[in-house]
N, C-alpha and C positions, 0 to 999 in steps of 0.2 A: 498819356498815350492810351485810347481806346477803340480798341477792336473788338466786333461782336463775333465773337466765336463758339461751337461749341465743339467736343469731342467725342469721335467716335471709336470704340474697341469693339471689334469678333472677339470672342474666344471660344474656348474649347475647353473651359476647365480649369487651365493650367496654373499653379500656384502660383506664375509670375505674374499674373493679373495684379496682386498683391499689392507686386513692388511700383508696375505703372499708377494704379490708383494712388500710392502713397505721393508718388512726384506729384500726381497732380493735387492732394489735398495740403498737403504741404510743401511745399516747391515755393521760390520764388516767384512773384509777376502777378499781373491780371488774372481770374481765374477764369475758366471759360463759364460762360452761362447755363449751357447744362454738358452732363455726362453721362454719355449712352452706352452703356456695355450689352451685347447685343451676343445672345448664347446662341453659340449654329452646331450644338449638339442633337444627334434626331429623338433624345430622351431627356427628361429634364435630371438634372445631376447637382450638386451642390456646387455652391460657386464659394471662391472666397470672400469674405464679407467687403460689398459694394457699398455699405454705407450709403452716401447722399446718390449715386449713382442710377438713373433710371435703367432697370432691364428690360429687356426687349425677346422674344425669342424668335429664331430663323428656320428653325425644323431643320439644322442639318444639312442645307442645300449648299453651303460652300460659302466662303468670306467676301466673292463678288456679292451673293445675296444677301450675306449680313451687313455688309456694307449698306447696300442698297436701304433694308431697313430702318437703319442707323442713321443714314444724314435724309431719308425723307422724313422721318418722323420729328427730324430739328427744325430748328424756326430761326438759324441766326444767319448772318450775310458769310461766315465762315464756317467750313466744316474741316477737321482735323482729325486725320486715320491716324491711328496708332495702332499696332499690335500687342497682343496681350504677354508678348516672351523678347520685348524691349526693357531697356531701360533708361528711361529718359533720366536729363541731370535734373541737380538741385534747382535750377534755373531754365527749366524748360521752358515755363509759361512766359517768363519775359522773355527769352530770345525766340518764342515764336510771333509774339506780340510786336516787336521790336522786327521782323521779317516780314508779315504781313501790312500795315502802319504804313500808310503813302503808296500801295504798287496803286499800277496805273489798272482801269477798268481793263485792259486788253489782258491784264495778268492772268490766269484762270488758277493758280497751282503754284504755290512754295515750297520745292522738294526739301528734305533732311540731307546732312550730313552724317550716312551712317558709318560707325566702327565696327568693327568685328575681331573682339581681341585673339589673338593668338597663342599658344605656348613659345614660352621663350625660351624653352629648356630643351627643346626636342622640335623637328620639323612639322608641319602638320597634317594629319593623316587627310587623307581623297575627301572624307565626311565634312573636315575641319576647312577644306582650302574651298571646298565648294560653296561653303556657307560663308566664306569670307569676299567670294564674287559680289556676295551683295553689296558691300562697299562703292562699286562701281557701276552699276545697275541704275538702269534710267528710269527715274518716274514709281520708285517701288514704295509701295503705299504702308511700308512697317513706319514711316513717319512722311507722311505729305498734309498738305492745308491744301484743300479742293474750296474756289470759290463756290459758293450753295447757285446761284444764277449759272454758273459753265456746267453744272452737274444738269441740271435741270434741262438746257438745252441740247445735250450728248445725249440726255436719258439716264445717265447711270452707266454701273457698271452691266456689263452683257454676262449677266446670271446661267449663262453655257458653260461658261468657263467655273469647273466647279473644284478646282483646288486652289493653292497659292500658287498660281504659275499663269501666266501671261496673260489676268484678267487687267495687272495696274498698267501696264504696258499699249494694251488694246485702246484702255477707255483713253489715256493721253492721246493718245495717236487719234482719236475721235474729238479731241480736245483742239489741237491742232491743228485738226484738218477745219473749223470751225472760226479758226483766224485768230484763235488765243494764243498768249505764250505761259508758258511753265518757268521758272527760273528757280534756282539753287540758296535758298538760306545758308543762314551762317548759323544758326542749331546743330547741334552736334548729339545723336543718341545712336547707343550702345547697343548691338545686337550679337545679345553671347550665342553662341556653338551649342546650341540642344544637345542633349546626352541622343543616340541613335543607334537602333539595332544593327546586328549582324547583316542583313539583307536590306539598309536601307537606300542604299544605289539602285537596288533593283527595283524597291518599290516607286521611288523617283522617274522612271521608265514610265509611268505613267501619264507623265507632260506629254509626249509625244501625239497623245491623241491631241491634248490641246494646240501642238503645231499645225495639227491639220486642221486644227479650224481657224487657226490665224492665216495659214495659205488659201482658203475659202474665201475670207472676209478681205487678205487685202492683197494676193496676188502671191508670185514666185518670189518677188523681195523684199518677203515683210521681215526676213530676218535680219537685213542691212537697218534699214527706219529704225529697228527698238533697238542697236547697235550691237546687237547678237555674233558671237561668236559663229562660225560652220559647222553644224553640225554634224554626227560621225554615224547618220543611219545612213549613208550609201555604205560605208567598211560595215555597219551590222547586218547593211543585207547579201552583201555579198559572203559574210562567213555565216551567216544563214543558212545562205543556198548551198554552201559548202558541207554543211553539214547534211544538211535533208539531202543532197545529193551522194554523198561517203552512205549513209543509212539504208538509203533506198538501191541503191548498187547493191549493197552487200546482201541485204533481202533478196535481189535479185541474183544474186552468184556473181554478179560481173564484178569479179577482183580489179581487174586491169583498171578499171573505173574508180572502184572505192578506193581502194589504197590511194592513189594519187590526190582522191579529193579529203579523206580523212586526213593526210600527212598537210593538205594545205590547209585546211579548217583547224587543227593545231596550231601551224605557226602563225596565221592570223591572229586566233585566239590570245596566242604566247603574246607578239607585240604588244595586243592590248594589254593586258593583265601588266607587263613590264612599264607600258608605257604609264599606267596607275602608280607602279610599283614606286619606278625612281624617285620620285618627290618627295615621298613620302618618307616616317622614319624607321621602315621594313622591319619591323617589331615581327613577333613568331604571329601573332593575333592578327596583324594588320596584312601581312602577306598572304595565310591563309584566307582573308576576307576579300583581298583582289582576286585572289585566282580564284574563288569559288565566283564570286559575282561577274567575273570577268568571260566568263562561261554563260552563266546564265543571261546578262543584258542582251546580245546583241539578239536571241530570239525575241524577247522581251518585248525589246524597243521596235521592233516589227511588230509584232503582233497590236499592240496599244498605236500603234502608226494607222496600221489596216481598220485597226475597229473605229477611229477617230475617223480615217477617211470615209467608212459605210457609214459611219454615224451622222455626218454632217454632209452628204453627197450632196444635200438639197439646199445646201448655203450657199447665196448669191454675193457676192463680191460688192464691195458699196461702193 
C-alpha cells in the first residue's frame, strides 16, 4: 500500500515534539517522505533534537502561518498536520496510510480520531473538560491529512487567524464550499490536558476576536456550519453593562441606581462562577480559580469581541 505523504508540525518549543517525532521515526507503517517541523516562535530557541526532520522557521505569526509554510514548502500529493503536544500511537503511520489509500479525488481531508484522557480518580477541572471538547470538534488539524491539490485551490490556511482557534474550522469550510468532502479515519491520537496557569480561561477570551472575524467572512451562522456550541457573550455583555453601570452610578451619587445594578452584576456573576463550579471537583484551588476568573471573563470576552470587530470592520463576507 502506497501513499505519497509528508508531515507537517508547528511548534512552540515544547518538549513533547519529542514524543511526536519518535512515533514517526519509529512507529509502525510507510514513513512519510519528508518531515517538516516548522518553529513559529518570534526568536529562535532550541528545539528538541529533530534529527532527520527538515526546520523551517514562521516568525511567530501563528500555527495557521506555520502551517502554511509547512505544506507549501512539501512536494507530496499528501500533507499530514500534527501538533507538536500529541501523541500519536505505535501505528500511526500505517493507519494513516491505510485511511488515506483508495479516497476518491472528491476527498480533500482525513480527520483523526482524537482522545483526550481524563482523571479517573476525581472529576475534571473547567481547564480539563475544555480540552477534552476536542474530541468532538470538527476538522481540528492536531491530527488531519489535507489533500496538497485542495490546499492549494482554498489557498491555505487564512494566516488572520493567529492562534489555535478557528483557523482548522475556517479553511474546511473553504474546503467545502469548493465541492470536496472531508471524512473521519479510523487513527486514533492522544491529546493529553497541558499543565495551565491560574488565569488560563481568561487568557482564552482571546478567541473572541477571532469570532469576529469568522462572523465577517461567513455571516450570523457561522457558529451552526463548524457545529459550535452558543456562545455566552450576550450574558457577558450584559453583566458588563451591569457592572459599568453599578461603578458609574456610584461615581455619580446615584445610589438608587448602583445598588440595584451592583446587587444584579453579583448574581449574574455568582451563576456563572457556580455554573463553572458544579462539574468540576471544587478543590479549595479550583474554586478559588472559578470565582476569580469568573469575574474577570465576562469584561474580557467584550473587550477581545470589540477589538476583533474594529479590527476586521473591513472584512467582506465571501
Amino acid at each position: 500500500m502506497s501513499v505519497d505523504y509528508a508531515v507537517v508540525i508547528p511548534t512552540v518549543g515544547r518538549e513533547s515534539l519529542l514524543a511526536v517525532l519518535d512515533a514517526l521515526e519509529h512507529g509502525d507503517g510507510p514513513p512519510p517522505r519528508e518531515v517538516i517541523v516548522v518553529d513559529d516562535r518570534p526568536t529562535r530557541g532550541p528545539l528538541p533534537p529533530t534529527r532527520s526532520a527538515r526546520v523551517l522557521r514562521s516568525g511567530g505569526r501563528g500555527p495557521a502561518a506555520a502551517r502554511n509554510a509547512g505544506w507549501r514548502a512539501s512536494c507530496c500529493e499528501w500533507v499530514a498536520f500534527l501538533d507538536d503536544d500529541v501523541l500519536p500511537p505505535p501505528d500511526w503511520k500505517a493507519r494513516l496510510v491505510e485511511d488515506l489509500a483508495g479516497l476518491d479525488l472528491e476527498v480533500a481531508a482525513s480527520q483523526a480520531r482524537i482522545r483526550v484522557p481524563l482523571p479517573r480518580d476525581r472529576k475534571p477541572t473547567d481547564w480539563e473538560r475544555g480540552t477534552a471538547g476536542l474530541a468532538d470538534a470538527r476538522w481540528i488539524t492536531a491530527d488531519m491529512a489535507y489533500r496538497r491539490a485542495a490546499l492549494d485551490r482554498a489557498g491555505g490556511f487564512d494566516e488572520r487567524f493567529p492562534r489555535a482557534y478557528r483557523e482548522d474550522a475556517e479553511l474546511a469550510l473553504r474546503v467545502l464550499d469548493l465541492g470536496y468532502r472531508i471524512v473521519t479515519g479510523t487513527r486514533v491520537t492522544t491529546h493529553p490536558v497541558r499543565p495551565a496557569g491560574f488565569l488560563a480561561s481568561l487568557r482564552q477570551q482571546r478567541g473572541n476576536a477571532d469570532d469576529a472575524l469568522m462572523r465577517r467572512l461567513l455571516g450570523a451562522g457561522w457558529r451552526a456550519r463548524v457545529g459550535g456550541h452558543p456562545g455566552r457573550l450576550r450574558h457577558h455583555a450584559a453583566t458588563t453593562a451591569l457592572g459599568v453601570l453599578a461603578v458609574l452610578a456610584g461615581l455619580l451619587g446615584r445610589r438608587r441606581v448602583a445598588w440595584p445594578a451592583g446587587v444584579a452584576w453579583a448574581a449574574s456573576t455568582a451563576w456563572f462562577a457556580v455554573e463553572r463550579i458544579k462539574p468540576g471537583p471544587r478543590t479549595r484551588d479550583e474554586v478559588l480559580r472559578m470565582v476569580v476568573t469568573s469575574v474577570a471573563i465576562p469584561p474580557a470576552a467584550c473587550a477581545h469581541r470589540l477589538l476583533g470587530e474594529v479590527r476586521h470592520r473591513a472584512v467582506r463576507a465571501r
